[in-house]
C-alpha positions as CSV (number, residue, x, y, z in Angstrom):
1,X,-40.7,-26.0,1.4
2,X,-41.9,-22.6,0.4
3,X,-41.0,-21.0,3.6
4,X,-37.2,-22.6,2.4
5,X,-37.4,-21.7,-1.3
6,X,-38.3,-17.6,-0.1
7,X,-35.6,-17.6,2.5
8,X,-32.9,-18.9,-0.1
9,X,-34.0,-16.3,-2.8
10,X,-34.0,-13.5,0.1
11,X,-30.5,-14.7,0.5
12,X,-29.1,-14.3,-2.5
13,X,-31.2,-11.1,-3.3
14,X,-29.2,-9.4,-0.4
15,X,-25.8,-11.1,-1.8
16,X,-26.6,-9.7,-4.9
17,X,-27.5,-6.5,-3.9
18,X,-23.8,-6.4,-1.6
19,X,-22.1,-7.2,-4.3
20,X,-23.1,-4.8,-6.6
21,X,-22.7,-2.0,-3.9
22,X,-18.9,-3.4,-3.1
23,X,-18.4,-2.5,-6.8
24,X,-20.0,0.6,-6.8
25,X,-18.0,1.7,-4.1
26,X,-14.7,0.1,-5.0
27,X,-14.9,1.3,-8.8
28,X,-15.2,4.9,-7.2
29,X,-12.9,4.2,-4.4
30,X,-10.4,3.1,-7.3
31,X,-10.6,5.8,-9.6
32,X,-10.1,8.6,-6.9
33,X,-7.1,6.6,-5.8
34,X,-6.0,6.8,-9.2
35,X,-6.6,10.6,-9.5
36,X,-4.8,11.3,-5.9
37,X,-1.9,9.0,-6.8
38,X,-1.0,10.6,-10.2
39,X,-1.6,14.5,-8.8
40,X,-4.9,15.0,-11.6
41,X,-4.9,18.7,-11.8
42,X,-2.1,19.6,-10.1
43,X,-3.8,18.5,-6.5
44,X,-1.7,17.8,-3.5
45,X,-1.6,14.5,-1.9
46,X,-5.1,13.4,-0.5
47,X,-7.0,16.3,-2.2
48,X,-8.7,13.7,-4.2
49,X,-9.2,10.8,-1.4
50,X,-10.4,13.9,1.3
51,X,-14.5,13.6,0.2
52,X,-14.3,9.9,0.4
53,X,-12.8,10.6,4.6
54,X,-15.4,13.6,4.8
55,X,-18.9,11.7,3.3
56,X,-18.0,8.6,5.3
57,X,-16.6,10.5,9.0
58,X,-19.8,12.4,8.7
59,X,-22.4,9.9,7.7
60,X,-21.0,7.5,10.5
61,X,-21.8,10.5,12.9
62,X,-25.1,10.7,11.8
63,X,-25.5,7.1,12.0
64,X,-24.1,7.2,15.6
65,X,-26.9,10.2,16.3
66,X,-29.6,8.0,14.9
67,X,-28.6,4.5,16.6
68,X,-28.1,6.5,20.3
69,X,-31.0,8.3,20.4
70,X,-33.5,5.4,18.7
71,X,-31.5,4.1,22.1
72,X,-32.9,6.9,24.9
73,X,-28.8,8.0,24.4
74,X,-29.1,11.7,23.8
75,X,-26.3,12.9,21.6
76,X,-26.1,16.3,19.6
77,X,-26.8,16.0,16.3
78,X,-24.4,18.5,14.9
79,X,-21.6,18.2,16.8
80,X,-20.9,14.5,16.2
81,X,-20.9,14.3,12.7
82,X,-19.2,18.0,12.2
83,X,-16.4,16.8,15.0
84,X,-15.8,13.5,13.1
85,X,-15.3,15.3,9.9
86,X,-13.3,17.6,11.5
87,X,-11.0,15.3,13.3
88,X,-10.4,12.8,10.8
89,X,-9.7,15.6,8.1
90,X,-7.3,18.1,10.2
91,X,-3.8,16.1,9.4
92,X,-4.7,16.6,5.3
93,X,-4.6,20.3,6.4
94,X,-1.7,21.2,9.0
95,X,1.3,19.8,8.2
96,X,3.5,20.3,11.3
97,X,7.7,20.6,10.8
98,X,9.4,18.4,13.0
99,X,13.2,17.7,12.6
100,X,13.6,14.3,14.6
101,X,9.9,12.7,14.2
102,X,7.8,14.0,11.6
103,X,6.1,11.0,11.0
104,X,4.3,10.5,14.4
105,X,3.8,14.6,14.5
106,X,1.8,14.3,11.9
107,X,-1.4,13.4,14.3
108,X,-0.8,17.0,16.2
109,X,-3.7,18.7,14.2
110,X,-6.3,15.7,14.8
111,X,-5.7,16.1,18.5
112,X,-6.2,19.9,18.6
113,X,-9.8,19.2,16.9
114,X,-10.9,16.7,19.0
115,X,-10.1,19.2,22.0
116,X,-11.9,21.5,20.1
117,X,-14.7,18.9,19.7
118,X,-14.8,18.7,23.8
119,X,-14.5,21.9,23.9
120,X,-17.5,22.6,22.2
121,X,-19.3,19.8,23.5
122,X,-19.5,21.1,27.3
123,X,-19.9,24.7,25.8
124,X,-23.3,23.8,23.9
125,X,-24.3,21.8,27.2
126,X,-23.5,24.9,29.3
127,X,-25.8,27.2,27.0
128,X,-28.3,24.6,27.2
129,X,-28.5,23.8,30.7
130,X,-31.9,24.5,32.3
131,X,-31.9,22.1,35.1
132,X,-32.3,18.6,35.7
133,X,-31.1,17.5,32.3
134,X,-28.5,15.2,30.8
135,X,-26.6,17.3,29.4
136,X,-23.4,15.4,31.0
137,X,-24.5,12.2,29.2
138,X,-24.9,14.4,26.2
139,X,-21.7,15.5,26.3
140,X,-19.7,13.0,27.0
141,X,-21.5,10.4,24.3
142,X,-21.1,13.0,21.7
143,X,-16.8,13.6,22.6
144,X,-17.0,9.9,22.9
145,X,-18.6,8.9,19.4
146,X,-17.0,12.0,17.5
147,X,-13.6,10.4,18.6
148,X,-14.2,7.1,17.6
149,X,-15.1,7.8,14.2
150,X,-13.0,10.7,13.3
151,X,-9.7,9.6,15.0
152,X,-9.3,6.2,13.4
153,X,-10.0,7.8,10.0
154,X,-7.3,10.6,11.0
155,X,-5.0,7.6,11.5
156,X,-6.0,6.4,7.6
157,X,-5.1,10.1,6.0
158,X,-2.3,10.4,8.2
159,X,-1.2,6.9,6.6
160,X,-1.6,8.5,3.1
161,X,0.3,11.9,4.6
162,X,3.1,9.0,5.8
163,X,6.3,10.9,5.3
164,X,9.6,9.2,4.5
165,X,12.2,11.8,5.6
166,X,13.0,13.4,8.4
167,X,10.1,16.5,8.5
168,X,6.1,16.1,8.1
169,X,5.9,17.8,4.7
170,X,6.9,14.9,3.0
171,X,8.1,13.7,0.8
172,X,5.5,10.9,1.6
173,X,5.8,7.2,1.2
174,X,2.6,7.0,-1.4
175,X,-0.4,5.2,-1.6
176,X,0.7,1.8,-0.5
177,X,0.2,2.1,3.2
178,X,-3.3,3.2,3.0
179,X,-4.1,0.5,-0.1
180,X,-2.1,-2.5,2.2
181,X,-4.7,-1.3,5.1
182,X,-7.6,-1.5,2.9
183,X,-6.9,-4.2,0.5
184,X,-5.6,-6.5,4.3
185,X,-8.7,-6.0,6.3
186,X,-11.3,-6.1,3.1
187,X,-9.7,-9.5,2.2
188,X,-10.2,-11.0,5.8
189,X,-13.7,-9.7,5.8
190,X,-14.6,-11.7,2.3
191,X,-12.2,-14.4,3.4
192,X,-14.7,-14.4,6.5
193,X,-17.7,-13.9,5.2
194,X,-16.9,-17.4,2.7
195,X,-15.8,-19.4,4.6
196,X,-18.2,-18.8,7.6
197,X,-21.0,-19.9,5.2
198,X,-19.1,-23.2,3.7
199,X,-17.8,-25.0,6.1
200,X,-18.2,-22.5,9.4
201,X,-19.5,-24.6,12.0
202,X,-18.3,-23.4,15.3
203,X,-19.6,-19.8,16.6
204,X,-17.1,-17.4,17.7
205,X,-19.7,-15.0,19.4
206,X,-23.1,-16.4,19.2
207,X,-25.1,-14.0,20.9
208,X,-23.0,-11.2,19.7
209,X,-22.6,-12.1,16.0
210,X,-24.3,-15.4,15.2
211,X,-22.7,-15.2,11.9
212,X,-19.0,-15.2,12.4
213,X,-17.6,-18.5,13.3
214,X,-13.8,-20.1,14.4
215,X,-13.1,-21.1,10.7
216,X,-14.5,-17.6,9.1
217,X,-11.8,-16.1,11.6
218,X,-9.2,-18.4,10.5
219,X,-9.5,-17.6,7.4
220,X,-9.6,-14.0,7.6
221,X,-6.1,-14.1,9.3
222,X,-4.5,-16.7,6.3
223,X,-6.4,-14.3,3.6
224,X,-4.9,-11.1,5.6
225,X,-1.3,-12.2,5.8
226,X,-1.4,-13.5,2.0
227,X,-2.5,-10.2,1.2
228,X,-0.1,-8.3,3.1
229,X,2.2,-10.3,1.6
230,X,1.2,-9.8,-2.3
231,X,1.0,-6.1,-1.5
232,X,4.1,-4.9,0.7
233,X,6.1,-8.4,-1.1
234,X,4.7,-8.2,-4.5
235,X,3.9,-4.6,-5.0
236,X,7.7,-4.1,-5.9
237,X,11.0,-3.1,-4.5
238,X,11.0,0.3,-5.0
239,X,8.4,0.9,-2.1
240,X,9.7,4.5,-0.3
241,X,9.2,2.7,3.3
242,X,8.5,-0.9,4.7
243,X,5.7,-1.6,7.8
244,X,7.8,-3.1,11.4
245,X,8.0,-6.6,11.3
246,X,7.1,-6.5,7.5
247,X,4.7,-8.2,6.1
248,X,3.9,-11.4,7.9
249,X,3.4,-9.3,11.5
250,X,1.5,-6.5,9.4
251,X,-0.8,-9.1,7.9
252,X,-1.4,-10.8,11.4
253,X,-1.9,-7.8,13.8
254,X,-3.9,-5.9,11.0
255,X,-6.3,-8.4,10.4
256,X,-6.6,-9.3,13.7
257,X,-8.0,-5.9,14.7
258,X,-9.9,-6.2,11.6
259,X,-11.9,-8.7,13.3
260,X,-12.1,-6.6,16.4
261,X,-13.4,-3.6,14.5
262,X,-15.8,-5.5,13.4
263,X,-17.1,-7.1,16.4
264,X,-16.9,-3.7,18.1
265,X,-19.7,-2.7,15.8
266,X,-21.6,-5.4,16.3
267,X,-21.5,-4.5,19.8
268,X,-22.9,-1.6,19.3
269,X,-25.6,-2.5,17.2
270,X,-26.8,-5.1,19.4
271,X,-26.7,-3.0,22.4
272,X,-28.6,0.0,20.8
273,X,-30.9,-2.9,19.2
274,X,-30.4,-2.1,15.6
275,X,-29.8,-4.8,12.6
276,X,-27.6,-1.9,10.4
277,X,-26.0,1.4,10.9
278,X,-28.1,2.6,8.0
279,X,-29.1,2.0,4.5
280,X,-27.2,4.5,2.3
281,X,-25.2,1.5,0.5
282,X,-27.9,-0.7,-0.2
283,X,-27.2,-4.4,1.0
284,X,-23.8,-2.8,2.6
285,X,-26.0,-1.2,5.0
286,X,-24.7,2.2,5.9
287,X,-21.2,3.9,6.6
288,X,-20.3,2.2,9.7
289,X,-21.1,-1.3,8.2
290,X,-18.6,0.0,5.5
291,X,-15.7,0.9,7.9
292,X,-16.6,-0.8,10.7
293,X,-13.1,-3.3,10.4
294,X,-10.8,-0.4,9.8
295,X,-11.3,2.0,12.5
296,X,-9.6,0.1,14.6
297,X,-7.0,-1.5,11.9
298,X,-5.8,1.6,11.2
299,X,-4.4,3.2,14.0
300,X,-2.4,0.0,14.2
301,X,-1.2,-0.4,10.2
302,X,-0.1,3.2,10.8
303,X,1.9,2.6,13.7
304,X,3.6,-0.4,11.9
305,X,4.3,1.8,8.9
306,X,5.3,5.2,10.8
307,X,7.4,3.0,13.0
308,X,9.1,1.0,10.0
């Protein structure tokens, strides 16, 4: 009975603890929005909204470092977290002209940094080779995890950067395509995480995940397209642009890769034998646990939007 009471109170200690990190983080998350959305001080679009892609790109890379190498995975421990900063922030700072499709050139700059994150990947393993190393492995890990943080995040400022006329300098379509990511993928993941622990009974990936379940997921997709649908149906009609397919398909395929972002960290966890990515965020655990479910939503809400 003991053993019982101590696991419930453990339980609720860590939802407790979640939940006042969520607000901590959305409360901040809001009033930078806020800030960036009304131009405070004169800023340009995503000045404000830039540290929140620069703190996370780089403290997922660090994660990454940590979890690899606790792993025997050498990586280099600059390079990742600099070269996922650096990609996901480069389409905030070139803004390319194009006179036919500004809207998908506006991803140009994030692939010239990640060549210059290869680049500089096979140049520190040239100046470090002594011989019997792994300085392939190093390399190619480091490209690989750089990438996979900093490119989806490119994808979310690029979303912000969305332009609505016919050249990448805008003008841009807003806030609402980055919010509709964010407020669609976070409301599956609670949708999820509830029902999973009322009435979840069947696991979806029990070795993987032992905590997600058939229901959890169905109810991440229902609370994903009725979000979708208050923000893109509700939000007004004066919206500069509209996602392909609207808001039913943008509420299904977003949330739906929600779920696969998530279980693509959970993956990676598992297979580098850690419980969290960190421990920055308290009972959120650390960056990755944070925006694990977007990295791969948004590279697909910005194709829906750029594309609508």
């Amino acid at each position: 009975m003991n053993t019982v009471s101590a696991s419930s109170s453990t339980s609720r200690s860590k939802l407790v603890s979640r939940l006042i990190a969520g607000i901590g983080v959305l409360a901040s998350f809001a009033a930078l929005a806020w800030a960036d959305a009304t131009g405070l001080g004169a800023a340009p679009p995503m000045a404000w909204l830039l540290p929140v892609v620069l703190v996370v790109a780089a403290g997922g890379g660090r994660e990454a470092v940590r979890l690899a190498n606790a792993a025997g995975i050498p990586l280099a421990p600059w390079l990742v977290p600099v070269g996922a900063a650096a990609i996901a922030a480069a389409p905030a700072f070139v803004r390319l002209p194009a006179e036919s499709a500004g809207r998908f050139a506006s991803l140009g700059p994030a692939a010239v940094a990640c060549m210059g994150v290869i680049a500089a990947a096979f140049a520190s393993g040239v100046a470090r080779y002594t011989g019997g190393g792994r300085e392939v492995v190093r390399a190619a890990g480091s490209i690989a995890a750089a990438a996979a943080i900093g490119l989806p995040l490119a994808f979310m400022v690029s979303l912000r950067l969305l332009p609505v006329g016919s050249t990448a300098t805008g003008p841009f379509a807003g806030l609402v395509p980055l919010i509709s990511l964010i407020a669609v993928v976070k409301a599956g993941d609670i949708a999820a995480y509830v029902a999973g622990s009322l009435v979840g009974r069947r696991r979806m990936a029990p070795l993987l995940s032992p905590g997600k379940t058939w229901e959890g997921a169905a109810a991440s997709v229902a609370a994903s397209v009725a979000m979708a649908w208050l923000v893109i149906e509700c939000g007004g009609d004066n919206l500069a642009a509209r996602p392909l397919g609207g808001w039913l398909v943008y509420g299904l395929l977003v949330g739906m890769a929600g779920m696969l972002g998530d279980l693509a960290e959970s993956l990676v966890k598992r297979d580098l034998a850690a419980k969290d990515s960190g421990s920055i965020l308290g009972g959120m655990g650390g960056f990755l646990d944070l925006a694990d479910s977007l990295l791969l939503a948004g590279p697909v809400a910005w194709l829906l939007w750029a594309a609508g």
